[in-house]
ZARO-404992 format. One record per residue (C-alpha): x, y, z. Coordinates in pm, whole numbers, plus 50000, padded with zeros to 5 digits. Layout:
residues N
XYZ;...
END
This chain:
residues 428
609649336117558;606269318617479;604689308717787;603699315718153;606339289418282;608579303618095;607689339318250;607749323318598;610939309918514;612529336018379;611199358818715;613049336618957;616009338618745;616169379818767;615139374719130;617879349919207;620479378219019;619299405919220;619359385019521;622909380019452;623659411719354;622329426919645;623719407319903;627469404419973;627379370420149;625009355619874;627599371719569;630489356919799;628449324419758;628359324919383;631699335119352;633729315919600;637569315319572;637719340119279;640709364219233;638899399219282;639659408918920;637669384318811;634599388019069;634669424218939;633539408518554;631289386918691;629069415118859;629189431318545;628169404218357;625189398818630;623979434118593;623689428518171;621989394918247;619329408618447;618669441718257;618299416017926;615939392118125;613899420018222;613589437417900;612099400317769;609789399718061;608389430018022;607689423517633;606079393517709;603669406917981;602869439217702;602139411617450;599719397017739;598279429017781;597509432417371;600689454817335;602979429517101;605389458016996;608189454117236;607769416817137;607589421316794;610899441416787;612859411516992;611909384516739;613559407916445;612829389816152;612909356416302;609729338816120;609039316116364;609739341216684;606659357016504;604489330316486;604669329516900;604229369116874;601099365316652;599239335216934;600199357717182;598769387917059;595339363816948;595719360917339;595709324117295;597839295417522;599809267617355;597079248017474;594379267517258;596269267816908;596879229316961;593309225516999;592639247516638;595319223116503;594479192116635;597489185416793;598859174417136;600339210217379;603479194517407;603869191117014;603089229617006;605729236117337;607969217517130;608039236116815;607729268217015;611259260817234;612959255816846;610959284116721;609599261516431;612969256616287;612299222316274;608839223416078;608029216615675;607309249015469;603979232215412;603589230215793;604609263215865;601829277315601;599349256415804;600479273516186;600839308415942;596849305715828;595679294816185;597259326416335;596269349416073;599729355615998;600289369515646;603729351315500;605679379315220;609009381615093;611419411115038;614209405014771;616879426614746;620029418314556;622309446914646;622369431815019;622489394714992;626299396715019;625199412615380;624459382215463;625319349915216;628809342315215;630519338514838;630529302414741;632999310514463;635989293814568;639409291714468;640819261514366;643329262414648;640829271714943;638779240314767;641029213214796;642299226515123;638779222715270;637719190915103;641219171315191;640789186615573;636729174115534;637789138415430;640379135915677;638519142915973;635239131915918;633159153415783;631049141515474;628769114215462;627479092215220;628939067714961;630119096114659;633209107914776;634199125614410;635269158114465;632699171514262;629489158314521;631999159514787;632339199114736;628859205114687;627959183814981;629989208015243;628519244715049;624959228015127;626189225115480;627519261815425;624269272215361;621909251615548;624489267515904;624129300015747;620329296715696;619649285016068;622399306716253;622399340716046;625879341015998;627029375516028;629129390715739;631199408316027;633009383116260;635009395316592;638849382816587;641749389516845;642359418816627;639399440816577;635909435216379;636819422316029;634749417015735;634989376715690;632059370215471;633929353715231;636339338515442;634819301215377;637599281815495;636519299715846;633139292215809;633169258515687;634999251315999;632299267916219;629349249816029;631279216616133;631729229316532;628209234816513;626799203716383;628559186016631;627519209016890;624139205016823;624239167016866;624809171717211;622709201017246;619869179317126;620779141817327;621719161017683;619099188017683;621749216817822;621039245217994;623069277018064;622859299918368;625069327618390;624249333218761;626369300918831;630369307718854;631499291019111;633059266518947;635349287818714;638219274418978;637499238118918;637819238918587;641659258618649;642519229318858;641569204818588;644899216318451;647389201118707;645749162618576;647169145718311;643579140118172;642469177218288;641879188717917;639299157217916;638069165418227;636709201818125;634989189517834;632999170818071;632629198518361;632019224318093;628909203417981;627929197818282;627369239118341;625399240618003;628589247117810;629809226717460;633739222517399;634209208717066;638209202116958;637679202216598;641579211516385;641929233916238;642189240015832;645209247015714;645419279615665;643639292515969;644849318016217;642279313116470;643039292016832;639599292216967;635969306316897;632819314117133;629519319617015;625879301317075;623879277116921;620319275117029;621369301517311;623599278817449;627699288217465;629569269017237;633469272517217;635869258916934;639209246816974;641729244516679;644719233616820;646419257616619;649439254416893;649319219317046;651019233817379;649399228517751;649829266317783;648029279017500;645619249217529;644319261317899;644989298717830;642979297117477;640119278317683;639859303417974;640119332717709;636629319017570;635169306017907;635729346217983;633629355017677;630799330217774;630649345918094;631519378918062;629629386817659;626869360017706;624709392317613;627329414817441;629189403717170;628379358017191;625719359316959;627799373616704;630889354916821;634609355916847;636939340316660;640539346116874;644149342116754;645369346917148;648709350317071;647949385416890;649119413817054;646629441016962;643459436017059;640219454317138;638089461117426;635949429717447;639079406517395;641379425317630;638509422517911;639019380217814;642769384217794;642289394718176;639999374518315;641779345918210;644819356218306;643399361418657;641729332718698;644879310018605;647289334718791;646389362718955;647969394618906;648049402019269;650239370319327;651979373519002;653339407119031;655639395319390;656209360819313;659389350819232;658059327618927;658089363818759;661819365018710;662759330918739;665629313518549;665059281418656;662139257518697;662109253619081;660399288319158;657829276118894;656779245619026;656529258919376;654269286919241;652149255919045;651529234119361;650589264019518;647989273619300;647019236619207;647759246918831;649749230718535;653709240918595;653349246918165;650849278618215;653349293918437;656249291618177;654059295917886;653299329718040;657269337418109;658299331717741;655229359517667;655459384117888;659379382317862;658459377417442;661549346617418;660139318217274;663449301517350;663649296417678;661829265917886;660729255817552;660779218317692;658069224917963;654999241317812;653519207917688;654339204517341;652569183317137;650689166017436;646899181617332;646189166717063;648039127217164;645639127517480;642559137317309;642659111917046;643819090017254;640329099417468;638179097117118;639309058517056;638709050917403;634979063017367;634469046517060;635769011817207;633419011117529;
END
């Protein structure tokens, strides 16, 4: 936080939560037509939202008050979160350390909102002097593996990257030699690792694992990223976790032929980027959820180009955008959904999503449950306005026989009707 709007923003925001929180017909409001499993998260997921907002708030008003430690201790080692620290504690506004600069307030608001990411070293010496900031550096070789992935590949997890990279877009320029073309995506490697602090410890459907050198992984995450951040950047998102209500909207997207088009487009529209981006070969992870620029970003492979998995895989990370936003997103989750042991934070996903698609009130007496044939499917579908496909996909699980209604869970259908939807774009 680095300004009085901000403050007054974030205020109304804990206001609005406890107002919700509080009152049974407001909550009712903000959850509307949500299985009760699933309202149950979502309080939970209010309460860490407004205990995080008001933690900020009140180190912002100490570093008002002269007391910049609470502050301090948020922005971590975050360079340019200390630069807004160090103007705060000066007691200065925006509009002040423009004026020692000579530039306009809403160059300084700017740089502020990206925490300087965006600023020359030369630059950031100049905002470093005019706060009195003193600029050191701390090198330690034992733990740069704690945080710099290995860049020593193997031949085989090389040419499996660059032959995925060239076939789906992903390096630029006129030098596509495999030498410049490899050393082109580790400088991406770096550059994501450098702005988003890659952890060396990454969550999967399994349990924490150490994935630091898992590049193929994180080459594919740099490349999610850069595309998230183009839209990011041109639509100016926002994310409020206070706003639910239309979790059931985006279910009912899956009874359309376009629906998996259609929630790319409603997701964005609640301060949420979808990117589809295939997976390398190799790769045991369906979907991913983390943030970029504190907004939720989530990953699609298409690891298993089925309607079931698609809409199950993309509930399973809505449910970690809503229900981790503050526990777990920053870090991320990578998810192989099909995995059957999983821990805490991924069986509270598994759940929610479940619920929300089907709930387990209505599942556990419906017929659907033990059905044989497809009619007791569909009837359950049109009655809960969902894609017939997640009702068998979740048959052939539960019952674990991959071998039965293998023709209506939507095979191969992903995949066809988003590129179809990418040429489309690219002819208007």
């Amino acid at each position: 936080m680095a300004s009085d709007r901000q403050a007054r923003e974030i205020s109304a925001e804990i206001e609005a939560i406890s107002h919700a929180l509080s009152s049974e017909q407001v909550l009712k409001a903000v959850v509307e037509g949500l299985p009760q499993e699933v309202i149950e998260g979502v309080r939970r997921s209010l309460l860490t939202e407004r205990r995080e907002l008001a933690q900020t708030l009140e180190a912002y008003k100490s570093a008002k008050d002269g007391n910049v430690e609470l502050l301090k201790r948020q922005a971590a080692n975050d360079p340019g979160a200390m630069l807004i620290v160090a103007r705060l504690a000066k007691g200065w506004p925006q509009k002040e350390l423009a004026r020692k600069l000579g530039l306009p307030e809403q160059q300084i608001q700017r740089y502020e909102a990206e925490r300087y990411r965006g600023i020359s070293l030369g630059s950031f010496m100049r905002f470093s002097r005019a706060l009195d900031v003193q600029l050191s550096a701390d090198i330690k070789i034992r733990s740069l593996a704690a945080w710099m992935p290995s860049y020593e590949l193997s031949a085989t997890d090389a040419q499996k990257v660059l032959k995925h990279a060239r076939n789906n877009g992903w390096l630029k320029g006129g030098d596509t030699s495999d030498e410049n073309a490899i050393s082109q995506l580790k400088r991406h490697m770096a550059e994501h690792v450098g702005d988003h602090s890659t952890p060396s410890l990454l969550r999967t459907g399994l349990n924490v694992e150490d994935h630091t050198d898992d590049w193929v992984l994180l080459a594919w995450k740099a490349q999610v990223t850069r595309r998230a951040k183009a839209i990011i950047e041109q639509k100016k998102l926002r994310y409020r976790p206070i706003n639910v209500s239309w979790l059931m909207d985006l279910v009912r997207l899956s009874s359309l032929d376009d629906g998996p088009s259609q929630a790319a487009r409603l997701l964005e529209a609640h301060g949420i980027v979808m990117i589809v981006e295939p997976y390398v070969a190799g790769m045991k992870v369906d979907g991913a959820a983390f943030l970029v620029e504190d907004i939720p970003v989530i990953g699609l492979t298409l690891l298993r180009d089925r309607l079931d998995n698609f809409w199950f895989t993309l509930l399973h990370e809505v449910a970690h955008v809503i229900l981790h936003y503050r526990t777990g997103l920053a870090a991320g989750f990578f998810d192989d959904v099909e995995h059957n042991h999983v821990d805490e934070l991924e069986a509270e996903a598994d759940l929610f999503a479940s619920n929300l698609l089907i709930p387990e009130a209505l599942w556990s007496r419906s017929p659907a449950r033990i059905a044989k044939s497809a009619e007791p499917v569909l009837r359950l579908a049109k009655q809960l306005s969902i894609s017939p496909a997640i009702i068998f996909g979740r048959i052939r699980k539960e019952r674990r026989d991959y071998t039965i209604f293998s023709d209506k869970v939507g095979q191969g259908i992903i995949r066809k009707q988003l590129d179809r939807r990418d040429k489309e774009i690219m002819n208007v």
